[in-house]
N, C-alpha and C positions, 0 to 999 in steps of 0.2 A: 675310109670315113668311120670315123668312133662312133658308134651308136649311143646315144642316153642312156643314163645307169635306169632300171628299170622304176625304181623309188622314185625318181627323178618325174619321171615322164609319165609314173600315172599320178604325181600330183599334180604336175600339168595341167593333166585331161581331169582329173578333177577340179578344180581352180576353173575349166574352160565353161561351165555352166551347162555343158553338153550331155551332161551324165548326171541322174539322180543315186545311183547305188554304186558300188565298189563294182559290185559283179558285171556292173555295164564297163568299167575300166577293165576291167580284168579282160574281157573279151576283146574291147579296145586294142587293147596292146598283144593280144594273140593275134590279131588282124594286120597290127602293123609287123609283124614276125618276131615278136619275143617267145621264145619258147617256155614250156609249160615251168621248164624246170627255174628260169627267171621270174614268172611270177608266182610260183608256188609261194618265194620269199613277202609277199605281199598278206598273206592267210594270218600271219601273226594277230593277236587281237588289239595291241595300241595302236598298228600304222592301221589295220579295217576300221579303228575307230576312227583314226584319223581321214582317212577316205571318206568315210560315212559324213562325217563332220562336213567337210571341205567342199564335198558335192551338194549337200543340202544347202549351205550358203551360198554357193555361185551358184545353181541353179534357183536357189529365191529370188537374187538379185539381179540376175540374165531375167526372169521374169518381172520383176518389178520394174526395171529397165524398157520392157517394152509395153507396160502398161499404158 
């Protein structure tokens, strides 16, 4: 079975409202066994921005959702 490219799959869990910062993804995905050295590629500072971005939005609208 292919695993998710790691990019992939922590926008995902971004996107999923689950997560308010990158570093909760980041942990995320060590938990599902991506190893450090797959998300080391995530450190970059436009895809952290992008994470950052991505989490904030689904986790407002996961809350507003259950307002």
């Amino acid at each position: 079975m292919r695993q998710t490219s790691v990019i992939e799959r922590a926008l995902e869990l971004a996107d999923s409202g689950n997560f308010r910062i990158p570093s909760e993804v980041r942990r995320a995905l060590l938990r599902e066994g991506y190893t450090q050295s797959d998300v080391f590629g995530l450190e970059g500072k436009a895809t952290w921005q992008q994470l950052r971005k991505r989490c904030g939005s689904a986790a407002k609208q996961k809350a507003d959702n259950h307002s």
